[in-house]
C-alpha positions in Angstrom: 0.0 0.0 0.0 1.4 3.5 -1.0 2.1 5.8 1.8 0.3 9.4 2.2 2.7 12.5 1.6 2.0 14.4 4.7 0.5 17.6 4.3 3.1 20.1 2.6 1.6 23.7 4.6 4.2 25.7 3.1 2.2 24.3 -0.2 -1.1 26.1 1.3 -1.6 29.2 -1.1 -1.3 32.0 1.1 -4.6 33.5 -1.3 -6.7 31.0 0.2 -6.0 32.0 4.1 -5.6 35.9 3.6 -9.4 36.7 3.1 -10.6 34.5 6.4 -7.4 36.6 8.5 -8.9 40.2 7.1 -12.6 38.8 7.9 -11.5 37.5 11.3 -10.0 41.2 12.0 -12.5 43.1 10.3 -15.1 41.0 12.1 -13.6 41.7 15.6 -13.5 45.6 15.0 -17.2 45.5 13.5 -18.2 43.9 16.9 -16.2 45.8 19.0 -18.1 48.8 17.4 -21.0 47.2 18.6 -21.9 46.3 15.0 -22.7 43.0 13.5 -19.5 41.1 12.2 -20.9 40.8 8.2 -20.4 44.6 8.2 -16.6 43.5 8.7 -16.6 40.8 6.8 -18.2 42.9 3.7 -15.6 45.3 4.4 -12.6 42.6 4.1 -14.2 42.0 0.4 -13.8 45.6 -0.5 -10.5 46.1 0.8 -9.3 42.9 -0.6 -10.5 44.1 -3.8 -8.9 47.4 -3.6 -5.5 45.6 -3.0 -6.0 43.7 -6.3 -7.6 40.3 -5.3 -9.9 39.1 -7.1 -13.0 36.6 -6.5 -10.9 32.7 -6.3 -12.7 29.5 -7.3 -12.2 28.4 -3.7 -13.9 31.3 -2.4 -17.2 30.8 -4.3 -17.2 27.3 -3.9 -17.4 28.2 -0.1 -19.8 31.3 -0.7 -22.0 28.7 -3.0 -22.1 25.9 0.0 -23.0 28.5 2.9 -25.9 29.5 0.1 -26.8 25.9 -0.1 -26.8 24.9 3.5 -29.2 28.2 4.7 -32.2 27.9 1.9 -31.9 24.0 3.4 -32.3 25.6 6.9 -35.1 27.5 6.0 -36.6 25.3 4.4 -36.7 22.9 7.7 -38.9 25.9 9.3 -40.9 27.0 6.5 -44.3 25.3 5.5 -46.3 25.7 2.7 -49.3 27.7 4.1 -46.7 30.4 5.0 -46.0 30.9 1.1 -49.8 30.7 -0.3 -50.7 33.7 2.6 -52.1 36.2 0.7 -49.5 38.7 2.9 -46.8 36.8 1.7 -47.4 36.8 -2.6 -49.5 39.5 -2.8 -47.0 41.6 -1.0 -44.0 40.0 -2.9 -45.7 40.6 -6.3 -46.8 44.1 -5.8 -43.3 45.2 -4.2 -42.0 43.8 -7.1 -44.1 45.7 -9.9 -44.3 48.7 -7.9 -39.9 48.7 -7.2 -39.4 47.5 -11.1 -41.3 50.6 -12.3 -40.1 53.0 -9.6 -36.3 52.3 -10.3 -36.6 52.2 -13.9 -38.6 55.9 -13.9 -35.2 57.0 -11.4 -32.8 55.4 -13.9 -34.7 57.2 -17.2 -35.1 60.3 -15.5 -31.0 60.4 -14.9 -30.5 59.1 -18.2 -31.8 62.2 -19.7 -29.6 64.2 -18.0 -27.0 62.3 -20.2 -24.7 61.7 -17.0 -21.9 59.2 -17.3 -22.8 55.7 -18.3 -26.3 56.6 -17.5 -26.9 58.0 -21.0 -28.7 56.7 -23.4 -30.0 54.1 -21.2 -33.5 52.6 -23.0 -36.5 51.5 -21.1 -35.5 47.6 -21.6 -32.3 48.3 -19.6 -33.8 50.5 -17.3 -36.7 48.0 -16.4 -34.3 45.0 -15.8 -32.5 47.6 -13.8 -35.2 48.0 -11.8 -36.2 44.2 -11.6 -32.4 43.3 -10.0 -32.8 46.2 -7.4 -36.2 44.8 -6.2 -35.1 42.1 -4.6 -34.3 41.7 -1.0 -31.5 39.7 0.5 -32.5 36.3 1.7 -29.0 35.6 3.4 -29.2 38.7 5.0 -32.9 38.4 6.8 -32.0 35.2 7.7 -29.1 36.1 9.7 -30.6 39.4 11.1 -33.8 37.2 12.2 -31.9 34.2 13.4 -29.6 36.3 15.7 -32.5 37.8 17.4 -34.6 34.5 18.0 -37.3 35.8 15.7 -37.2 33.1 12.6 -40.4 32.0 14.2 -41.9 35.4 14.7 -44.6 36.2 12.5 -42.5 39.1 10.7 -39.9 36.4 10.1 -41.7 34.1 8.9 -43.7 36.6 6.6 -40.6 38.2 6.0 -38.6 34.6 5.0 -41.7 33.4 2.9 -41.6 36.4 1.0 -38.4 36.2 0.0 -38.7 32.7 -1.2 -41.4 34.1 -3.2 -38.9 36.4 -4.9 -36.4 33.7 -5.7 -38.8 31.9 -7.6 -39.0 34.6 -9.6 -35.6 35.3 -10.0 -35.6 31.5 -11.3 -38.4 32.0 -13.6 -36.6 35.2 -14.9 -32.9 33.0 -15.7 -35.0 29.7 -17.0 -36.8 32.1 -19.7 -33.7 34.2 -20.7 -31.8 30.9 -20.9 -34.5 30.2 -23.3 -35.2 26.8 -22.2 -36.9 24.8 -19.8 -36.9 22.6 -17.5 -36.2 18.7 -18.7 -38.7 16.4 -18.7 -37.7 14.7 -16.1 -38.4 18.0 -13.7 -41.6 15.9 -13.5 -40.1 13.0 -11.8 -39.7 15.7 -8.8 -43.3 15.2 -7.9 -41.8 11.6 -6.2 -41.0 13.7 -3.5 -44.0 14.2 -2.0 -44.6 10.3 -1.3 -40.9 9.7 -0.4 -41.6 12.2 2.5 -42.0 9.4 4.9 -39.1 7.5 3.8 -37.2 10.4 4.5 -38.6 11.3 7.3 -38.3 7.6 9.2 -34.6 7.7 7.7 -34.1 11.1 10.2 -35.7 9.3 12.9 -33.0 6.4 12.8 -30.4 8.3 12.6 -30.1 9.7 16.0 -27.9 12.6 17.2 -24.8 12.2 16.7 -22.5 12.4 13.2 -25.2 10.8 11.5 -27.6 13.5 11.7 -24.6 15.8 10.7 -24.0 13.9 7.5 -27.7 13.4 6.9 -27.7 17.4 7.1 -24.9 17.8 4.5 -25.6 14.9 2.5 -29.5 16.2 2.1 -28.9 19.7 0.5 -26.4 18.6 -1.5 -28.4 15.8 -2.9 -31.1 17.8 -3.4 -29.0 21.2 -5.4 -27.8 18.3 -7.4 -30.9 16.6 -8.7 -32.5 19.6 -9.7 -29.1 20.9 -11.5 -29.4 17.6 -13.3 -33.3 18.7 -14.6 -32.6 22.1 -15.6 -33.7 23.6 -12.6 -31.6 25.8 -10.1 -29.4 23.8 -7.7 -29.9 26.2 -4.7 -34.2 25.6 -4.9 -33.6 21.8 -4.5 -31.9 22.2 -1.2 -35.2 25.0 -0.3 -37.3 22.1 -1.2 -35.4 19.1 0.8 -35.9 21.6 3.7 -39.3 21.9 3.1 -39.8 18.2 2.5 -38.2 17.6 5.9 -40.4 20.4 7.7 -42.3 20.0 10.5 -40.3 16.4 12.2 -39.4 16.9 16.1 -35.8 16.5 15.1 -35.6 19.4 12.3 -34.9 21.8 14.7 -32.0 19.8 15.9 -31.0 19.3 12.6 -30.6 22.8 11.8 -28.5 23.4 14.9 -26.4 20.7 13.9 -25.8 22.9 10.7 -25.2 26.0 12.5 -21.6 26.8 12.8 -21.2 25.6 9.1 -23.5 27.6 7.8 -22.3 30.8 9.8 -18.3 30.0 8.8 -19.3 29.3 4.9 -21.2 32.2 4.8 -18.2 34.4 5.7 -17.6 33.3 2.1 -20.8 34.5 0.5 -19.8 38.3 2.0 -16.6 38.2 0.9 -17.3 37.3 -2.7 -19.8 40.5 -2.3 -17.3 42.8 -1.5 -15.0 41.3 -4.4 -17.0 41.3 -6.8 -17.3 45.2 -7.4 -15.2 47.0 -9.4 -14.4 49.9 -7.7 -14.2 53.6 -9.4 -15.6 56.6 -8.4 -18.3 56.7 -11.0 -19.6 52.9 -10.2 -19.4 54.0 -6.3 -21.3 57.3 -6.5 -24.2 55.9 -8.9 -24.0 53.0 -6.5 -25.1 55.9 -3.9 -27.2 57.5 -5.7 -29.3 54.4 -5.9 -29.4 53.1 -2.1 -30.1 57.2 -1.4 -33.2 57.1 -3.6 -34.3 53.8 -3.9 -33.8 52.1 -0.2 -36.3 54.5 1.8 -38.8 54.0 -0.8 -38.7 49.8 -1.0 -38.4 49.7 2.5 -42.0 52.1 2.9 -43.4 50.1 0.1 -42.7 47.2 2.2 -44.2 48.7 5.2 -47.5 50.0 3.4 -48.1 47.0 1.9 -47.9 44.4 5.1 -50.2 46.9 7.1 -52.7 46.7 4.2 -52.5 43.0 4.4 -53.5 43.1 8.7 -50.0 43.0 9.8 -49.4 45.3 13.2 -47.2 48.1 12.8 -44.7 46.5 14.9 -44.3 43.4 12.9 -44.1 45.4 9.7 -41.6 47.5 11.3 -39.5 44.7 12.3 -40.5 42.7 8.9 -39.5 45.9 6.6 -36.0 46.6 8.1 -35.4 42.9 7.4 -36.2 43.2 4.0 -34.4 46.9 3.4 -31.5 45.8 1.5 -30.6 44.6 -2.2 -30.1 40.9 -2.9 -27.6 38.7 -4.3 -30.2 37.6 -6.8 -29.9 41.3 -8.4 -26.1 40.5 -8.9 -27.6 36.8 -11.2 -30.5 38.9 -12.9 -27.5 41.4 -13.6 -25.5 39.0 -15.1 -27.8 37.2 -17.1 -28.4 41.1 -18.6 -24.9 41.4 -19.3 -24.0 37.9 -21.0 -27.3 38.2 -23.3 -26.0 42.2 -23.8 -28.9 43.6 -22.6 -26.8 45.6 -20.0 -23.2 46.6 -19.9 -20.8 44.6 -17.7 -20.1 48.4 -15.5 -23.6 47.5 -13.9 -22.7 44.5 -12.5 -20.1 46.6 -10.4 -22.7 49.2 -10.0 -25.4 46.2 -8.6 -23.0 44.5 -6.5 -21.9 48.3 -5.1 -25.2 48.5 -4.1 -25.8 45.6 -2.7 -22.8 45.5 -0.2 -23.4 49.7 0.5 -27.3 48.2 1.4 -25.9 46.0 3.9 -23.6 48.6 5.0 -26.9 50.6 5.9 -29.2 47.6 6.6 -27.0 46.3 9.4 -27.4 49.0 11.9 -30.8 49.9 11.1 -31.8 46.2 12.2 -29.7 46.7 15.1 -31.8 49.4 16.2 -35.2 48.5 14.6 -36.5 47.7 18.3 -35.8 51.3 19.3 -36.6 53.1 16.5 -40.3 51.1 16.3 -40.4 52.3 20.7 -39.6 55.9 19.4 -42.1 56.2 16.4 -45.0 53.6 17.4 -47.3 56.2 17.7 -47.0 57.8 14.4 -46.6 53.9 12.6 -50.0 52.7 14.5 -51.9 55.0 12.2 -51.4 52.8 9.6 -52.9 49.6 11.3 -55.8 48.1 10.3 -58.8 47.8 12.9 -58.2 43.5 12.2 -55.8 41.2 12.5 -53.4 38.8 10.6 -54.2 35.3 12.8 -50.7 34.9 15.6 -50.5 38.7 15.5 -52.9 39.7 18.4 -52.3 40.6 21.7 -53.2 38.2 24.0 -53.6 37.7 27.9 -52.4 36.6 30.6 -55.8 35.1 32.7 -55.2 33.8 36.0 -52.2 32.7 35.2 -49.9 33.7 39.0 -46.5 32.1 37.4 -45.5 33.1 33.0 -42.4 31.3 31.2 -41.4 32.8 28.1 -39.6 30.8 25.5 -40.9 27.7 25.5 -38.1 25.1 24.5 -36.5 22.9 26.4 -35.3 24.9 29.3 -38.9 26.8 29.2 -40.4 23.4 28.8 -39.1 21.5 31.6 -39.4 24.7 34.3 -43.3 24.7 33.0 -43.5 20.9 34.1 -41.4 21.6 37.1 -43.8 24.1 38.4 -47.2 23.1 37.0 -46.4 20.0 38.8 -45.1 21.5 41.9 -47.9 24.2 42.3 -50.6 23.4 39.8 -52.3 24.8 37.1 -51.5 28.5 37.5 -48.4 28.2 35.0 -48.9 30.0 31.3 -46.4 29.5 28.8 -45.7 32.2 25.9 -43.6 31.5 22.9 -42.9 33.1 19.8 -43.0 30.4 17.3 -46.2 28.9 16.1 -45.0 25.4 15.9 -44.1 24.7 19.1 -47.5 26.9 20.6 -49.2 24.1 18.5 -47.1 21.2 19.7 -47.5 22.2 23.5 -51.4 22.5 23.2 -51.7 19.4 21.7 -49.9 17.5 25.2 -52.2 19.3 27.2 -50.0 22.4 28.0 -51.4 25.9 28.6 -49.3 27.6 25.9 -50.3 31.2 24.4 -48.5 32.5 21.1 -47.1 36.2 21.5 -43.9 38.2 21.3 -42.8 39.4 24.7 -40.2 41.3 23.3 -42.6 43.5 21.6 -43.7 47.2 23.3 -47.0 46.7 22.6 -47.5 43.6 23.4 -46.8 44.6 27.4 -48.4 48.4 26.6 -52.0 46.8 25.9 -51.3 43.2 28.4 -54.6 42.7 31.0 -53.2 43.4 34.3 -55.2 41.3 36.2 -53.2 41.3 39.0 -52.6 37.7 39.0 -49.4 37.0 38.3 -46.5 36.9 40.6 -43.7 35.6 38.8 -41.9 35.5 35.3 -39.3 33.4 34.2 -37.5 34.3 31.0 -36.3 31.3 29.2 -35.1 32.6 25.9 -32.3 31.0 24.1 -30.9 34.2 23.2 -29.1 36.7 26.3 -31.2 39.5 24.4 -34.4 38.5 24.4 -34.3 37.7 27.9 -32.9 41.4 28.2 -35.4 42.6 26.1 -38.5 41.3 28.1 -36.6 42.3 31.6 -36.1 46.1 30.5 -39.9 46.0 29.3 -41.3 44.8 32.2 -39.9 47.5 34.4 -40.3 50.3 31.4 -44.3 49.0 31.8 -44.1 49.3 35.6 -45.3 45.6 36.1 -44.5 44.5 39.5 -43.1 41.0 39.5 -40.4 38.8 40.7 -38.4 38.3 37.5 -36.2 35.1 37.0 -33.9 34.3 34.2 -31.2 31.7 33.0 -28.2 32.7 31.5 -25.1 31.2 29.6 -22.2 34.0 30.7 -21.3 35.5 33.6 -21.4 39.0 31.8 -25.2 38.0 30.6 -26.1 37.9 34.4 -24.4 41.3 35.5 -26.6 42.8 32.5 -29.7 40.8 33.9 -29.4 41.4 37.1 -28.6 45.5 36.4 -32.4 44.8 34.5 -33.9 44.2 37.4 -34.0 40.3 37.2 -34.1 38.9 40.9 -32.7 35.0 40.3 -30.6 34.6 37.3 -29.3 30.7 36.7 -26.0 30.3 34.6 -26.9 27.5 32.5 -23.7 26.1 32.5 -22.3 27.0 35.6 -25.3 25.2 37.5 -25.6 22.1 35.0 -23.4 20.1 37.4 -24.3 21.4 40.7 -28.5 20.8 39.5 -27.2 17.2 38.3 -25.6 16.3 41.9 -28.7 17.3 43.3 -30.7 15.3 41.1 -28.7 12.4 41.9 -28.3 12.8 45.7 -32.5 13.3 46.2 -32.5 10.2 44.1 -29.5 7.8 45.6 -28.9 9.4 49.3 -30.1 5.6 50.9 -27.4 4.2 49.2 -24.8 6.3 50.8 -23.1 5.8 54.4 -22.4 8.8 55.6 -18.6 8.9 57.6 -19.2 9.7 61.7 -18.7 13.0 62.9 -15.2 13.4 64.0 -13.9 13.6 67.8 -11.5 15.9 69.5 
């Protein structure tokens, strides 16, 4: 048998490790400016790119896999009635029209003026101009949402569902330019639906371990490839394997089992953003030009349209800023335009300007999206409809003495605990849909609602009932969130919360949380316990010693 060379690292091309060391430092100073680290990472792209580097093969092979795995994550949480909502394609369609027309009418009216490569500019281009910029990020919601627990909100989910909707027509759009269709075999797709509970007893069997790992890589992949191999886009047959899977007990575990590799490929897809523009000062400043005049107005039309469609103010507020960006599918659309010469290849620079000066913008404005809803809420509410979309009402608290927000399975098995222990004056609240759903049906008293949202505590009953809240979100600032509110509100309750950190408990306890439990630090201590209540009959305690 032939021996393996070992592994020559003074072989490694130092153009492969360069880009992750500038996102790794851009990153770090992004969050140390209390920003999110894409912002850095975006930033690495453009510098790269002003030192001379251009887009590797290596790079987009790890930009196109981070792609892959999130529309397979989404997938795992999205069903099908979130897409045929008439909030979600009504308001995708009409944004659409309404952005298309309004961009091209901004792009004709500077044409006339005969300014730089905007002259002579027809209505064709100008239209397909307009069509690239109307579509909103899907990596980007994704990550805002996700970092804030609110992928099962109902402004994420709207807000996720409608970008799905987009990307089906972005496919649409290349399978007609390409001018041809899918094969034949695209047909033979349909045998999906009745393999679902092959697939779905395979996940079962699989259990927890690297299994479900390689079941989570292997499944995308599959999935990208089979519809490559029809004619269709790869990236929707990994959206659709998601969606296939959606709904099992175990999907949520298998997207946290994707996590981290989704989040370090990723890094990939923003640095190929920033590297793909061309940067000169007439490409940068109609790259301005656009996000100046065209951002404000998509993300309003966003906002005008969900409130027309019964969404509350807040959960268009929060929905909109999500969606207040350009996409990466306006960089495809843009290229397609260019290799069929409908557009000239400076756009592309211009588009993929854009895009990365929209995240640029986007990334703080989500960062303070809470606030900035607190500060205007007022004003917004006048554009609320008197009824409601179904999971966006405000709903009460009863008799409930003892609330748990965030019902997974911390929140779960503290609800047990106590409902156990002292009855049934226990309400859980949760933000995601699924699991509300899940808990009724075992006979839990589960509400759906935000707590993190103003209103939400602004209009709550206060029956004067309820003694106690424990906050039992996964995420530090959610728990933060619902701790500040409560004393913003004036409620008067004994406020307990876990924590990971030992910095997240300063902050909780500044927020006038009572009990805060380090998750981690207690784990052992609560297992000893356990054990000792448990085993103490077995054990023969030594005699007290003499002097």
């Amino acid at each position: 048998m032939q021996d393996l060379a070992p592994l020559d690292l003074a072989a490694v091309d130092i153009m492969h490790v360069l880009p992750l060391g500038v996102a790794f430092v851009l990153g770090m100073a992004a969050k140390a400016a209390h920003l999110p680290p894409l912002i850095g990472f975006l930033a690495a792209g453009f510098l790269l790119g002003a030192l001379g580097m251009q887009n590797t093969t290596t790079l987009q092979h790890i930009a196109d896999l981070g792609v892959t795995l999130l529309l397979f994550t989404i997938g795992l949480k999205l069903h099908v009635k979130d897409l045929i909502a008439p909030v979600v394609w009504a308001t995708a369609s009409v944004h659409m029209a309404l952005t298309t027309l309004v961009v091209a009418v901004v792009v004709s009216g500077l044409a006339m003026l005969g300014i730089g490569m905007l002259a002579g500019i027809d209505t064709p281009t100008a239209l397909l101009i307009g069509f690239a910029l109307s579509f909103s990020s899907t990596v980007f919601a994704v990550k805002v949402f996700e970092s804030r627990g609110e992928m099962g909100a109902i402004h994420g989910r709207v807000a996720i569902a409608l970008l799905i909707v987009q990307d089906i027509f972005a496919v649409i759009f290349i399978a007609v330019s390409a001018g041809k269709m899918p094969s034949v075999w695209a047909l033979a797709l349909l045998a999906l639906i009745p393999a679902r509970p092959l697939l779905l007893a395979l996940l079962d069997r699989v259990g927890h371990g690297e299994l479900l790992v390689l079941l989570g890589w292997a499944t995308p992949l599959a999935g990208a490839a089979l519809f490559e191999l029809v004619g269709i886009k790869a990236d929707l047959g990994a959206l659709v394997l998601g969606i296939v899977l959606a709904g099992h007990p175990k999907t949520n575990e298998l997207a946290k089992s994707l996590l981290s590799f989704k989040d370090l490929f990723l890094i990939g897809f923003f640095l190929s953003i920033g590297l793909s523009g061309e940067l000169s000062w007439q490409t940068l400043w109609i790259a301005l030009l656009l996000v100046v005049l065209i951002l404000p107005l998509k993300a309003a039309m966003y906002f005008l349209l969900m409130t027309r469609q019964r969404m509350r103010a807040r959960s268009a507020t929060l929905a909109s800023m999500g969606l207040t960006n350009f996409s990466e599918f306006g960089l495809i659309v843009g290229a397609v335009g260019v290799s069929h010469a409908w557009l000239d290849a400076q756009w592309l620079s211009v588009i993929a300007l854009a895009l990365a000066i929209s995240f640029l913008v986007a990334a703080p404005l989500n960062a303070l999206s809470r606030q900035m809803y607190a500060r205007w809420r007022h004003e917004l509410h006048r554009f609320q409809t008197r009824s409601r979309l179904p999971g966006d009402e405000v709903i009460r608290a009863g008799k409930a003495q003892v609330i748990v927000f965030g019902m997974g399975r911390v929140g779960t098995g503290a609800y047990d605990y106590l409902r156990e222990r002292w009855g049934d004056v226990v309400l859980g609240i949760d933000i995601n849909e699924d699991y509300v759903e899940r808990h009724r049906a075992a006979g839990r008293n589960v509400a759906h609602g935000d707590a993190t949202d103003a209103d939400f505590w602004a209009r709550a009953e206060r029956s004067g009932h309820v003694r106690l809240a424990l906050l039992a979100f996964t995420d530090h600032e959610s728990n933060l969130a619902v701790a500040e509110l409560l004393q913003e509100q004036g409620f008067d309750l004994e406020l307990a919360s876990i924590a990971h950190y030992t910095d997240h408990e300063a902050t909780l306890h500044e927020a006038g949380v009572h009990s805060v439990y380090n998750f981690y630090a207690s784990a052992g201590e609560s297992f000893a316990e356990h054990i000792a209540d448990d085993f103490e009959h077995l054990i023969e305690k030594p005699a007290a010693a003499t002097v």
